[in-house]
C-alpha positions as a Markdown table, in Angstrom:
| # | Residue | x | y | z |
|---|---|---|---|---|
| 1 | Unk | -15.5 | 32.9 | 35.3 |
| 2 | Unk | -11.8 | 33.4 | 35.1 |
| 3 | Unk | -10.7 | 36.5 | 33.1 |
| 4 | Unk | -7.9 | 34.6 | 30.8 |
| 5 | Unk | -5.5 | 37.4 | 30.8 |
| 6 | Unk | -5.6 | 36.7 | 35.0 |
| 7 | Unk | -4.9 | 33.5 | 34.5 |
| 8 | Unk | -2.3 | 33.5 | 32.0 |
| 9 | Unk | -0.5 | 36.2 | 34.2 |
| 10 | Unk | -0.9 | 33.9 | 37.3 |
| 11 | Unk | 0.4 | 30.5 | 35.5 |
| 12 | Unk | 3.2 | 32.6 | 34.0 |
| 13 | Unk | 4.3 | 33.8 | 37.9 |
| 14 | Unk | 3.9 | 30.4 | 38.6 |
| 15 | Unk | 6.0 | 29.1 | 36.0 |
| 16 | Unk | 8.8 | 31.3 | 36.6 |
| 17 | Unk | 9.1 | 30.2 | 40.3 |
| 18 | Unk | 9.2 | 26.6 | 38.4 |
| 19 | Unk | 12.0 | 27.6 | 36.4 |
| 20 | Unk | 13.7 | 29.0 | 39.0 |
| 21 | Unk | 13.6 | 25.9 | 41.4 |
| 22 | Unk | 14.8 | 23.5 | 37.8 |
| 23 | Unk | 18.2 | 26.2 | 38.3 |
| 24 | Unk | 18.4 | 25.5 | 41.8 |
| 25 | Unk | 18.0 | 21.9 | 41.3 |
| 26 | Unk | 15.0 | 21.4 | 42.9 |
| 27 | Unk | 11.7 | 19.7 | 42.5 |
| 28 | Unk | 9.7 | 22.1 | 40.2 |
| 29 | Unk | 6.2 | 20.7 | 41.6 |
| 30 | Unk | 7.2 | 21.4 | 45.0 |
| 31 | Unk | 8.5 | 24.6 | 44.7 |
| 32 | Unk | 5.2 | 26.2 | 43.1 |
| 33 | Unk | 3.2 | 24.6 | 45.7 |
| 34 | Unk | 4.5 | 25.9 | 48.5 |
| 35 | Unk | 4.8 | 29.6 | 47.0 |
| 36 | Unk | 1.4 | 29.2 | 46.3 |
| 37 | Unk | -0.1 | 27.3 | 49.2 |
| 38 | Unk | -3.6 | 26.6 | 48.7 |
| 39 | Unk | -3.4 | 26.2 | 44.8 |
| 40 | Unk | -5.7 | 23.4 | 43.3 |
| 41 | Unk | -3.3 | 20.8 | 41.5 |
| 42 | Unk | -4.6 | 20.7 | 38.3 |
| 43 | Unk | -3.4 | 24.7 | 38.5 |
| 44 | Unk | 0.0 | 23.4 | 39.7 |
| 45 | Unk | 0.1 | 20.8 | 36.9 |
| 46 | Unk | -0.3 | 23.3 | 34.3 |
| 47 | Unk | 2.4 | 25.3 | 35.7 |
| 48 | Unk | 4.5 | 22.7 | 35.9 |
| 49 | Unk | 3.9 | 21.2 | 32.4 |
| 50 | Unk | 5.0 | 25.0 | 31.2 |
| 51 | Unk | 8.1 | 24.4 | 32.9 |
| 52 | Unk | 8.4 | 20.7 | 31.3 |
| 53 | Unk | 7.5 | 21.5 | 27.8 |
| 54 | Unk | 10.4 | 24.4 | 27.6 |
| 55 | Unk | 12.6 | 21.9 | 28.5 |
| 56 | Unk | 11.1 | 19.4 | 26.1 |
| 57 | Unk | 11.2 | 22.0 | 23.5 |
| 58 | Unk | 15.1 | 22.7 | 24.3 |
| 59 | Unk | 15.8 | 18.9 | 24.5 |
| 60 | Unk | 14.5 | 19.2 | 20.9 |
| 61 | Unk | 16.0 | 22.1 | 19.7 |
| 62 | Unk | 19.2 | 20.7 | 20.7 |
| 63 | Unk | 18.5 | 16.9 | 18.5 |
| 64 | Unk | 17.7 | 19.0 | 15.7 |
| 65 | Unk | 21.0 | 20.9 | 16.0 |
| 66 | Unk | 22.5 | 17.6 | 16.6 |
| 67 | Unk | 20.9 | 16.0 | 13.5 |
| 68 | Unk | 22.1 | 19.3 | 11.2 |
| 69 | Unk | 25.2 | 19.2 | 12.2 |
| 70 | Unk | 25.8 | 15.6 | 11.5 |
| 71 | Unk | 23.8 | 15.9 | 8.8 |
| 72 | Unk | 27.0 | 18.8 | 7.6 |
| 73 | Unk | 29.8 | 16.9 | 8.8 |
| 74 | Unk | 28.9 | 13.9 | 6.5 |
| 75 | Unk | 28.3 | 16.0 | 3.8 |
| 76 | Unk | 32.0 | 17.4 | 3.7 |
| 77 | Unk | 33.1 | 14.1 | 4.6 |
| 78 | Unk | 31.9 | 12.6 | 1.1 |
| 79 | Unk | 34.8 | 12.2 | -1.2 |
| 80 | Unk | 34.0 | 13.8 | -4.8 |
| 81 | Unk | 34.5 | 11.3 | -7.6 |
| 82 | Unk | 37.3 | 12.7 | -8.2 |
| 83 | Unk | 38.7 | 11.8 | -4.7 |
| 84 | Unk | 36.9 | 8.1 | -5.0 |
């Protein structure tokens, strides 16, 4: 059985060659298989998913901010009664 701190260290190498490739504009599967030829897919796919769901929880981040900010820019656009 698989030590987990092995293979949290080995998805975590694998993840950064991931993110690496998304920089570079290439495919993010791809990239991880060939630097490490031989590795099963699901392995792969959880890599890759690591990749995906930081750039999910950016995408995210970034509606939130979106939302907030709208959310403040309405807010000083309401007119007071006295403005009404």
């Amino acid at each position: 059985m698989v030590r987990p701190e092995t293979k949290a260290a080995v998805l975590s190498a694998m993840a950064e060659i991931g993110r690496a490739a998304k920089l570079d504009g290439e495919d993010v599967w791809a990239a991880i298989a060939k630097a490490v030829p031989g590795a099963p897919a699901d392995v792969i796919a959880e890599a890759y998913l690591a990749v995906e769901d930081e750039a999910s929880a950016a995408w995210w981040e970034q509606v939130e901010k979106t939302i907030d900010g709208e959310v403040v820019r309405r807010a000083i656009d309401i007119k007071g009664p006295e403005e009404a």
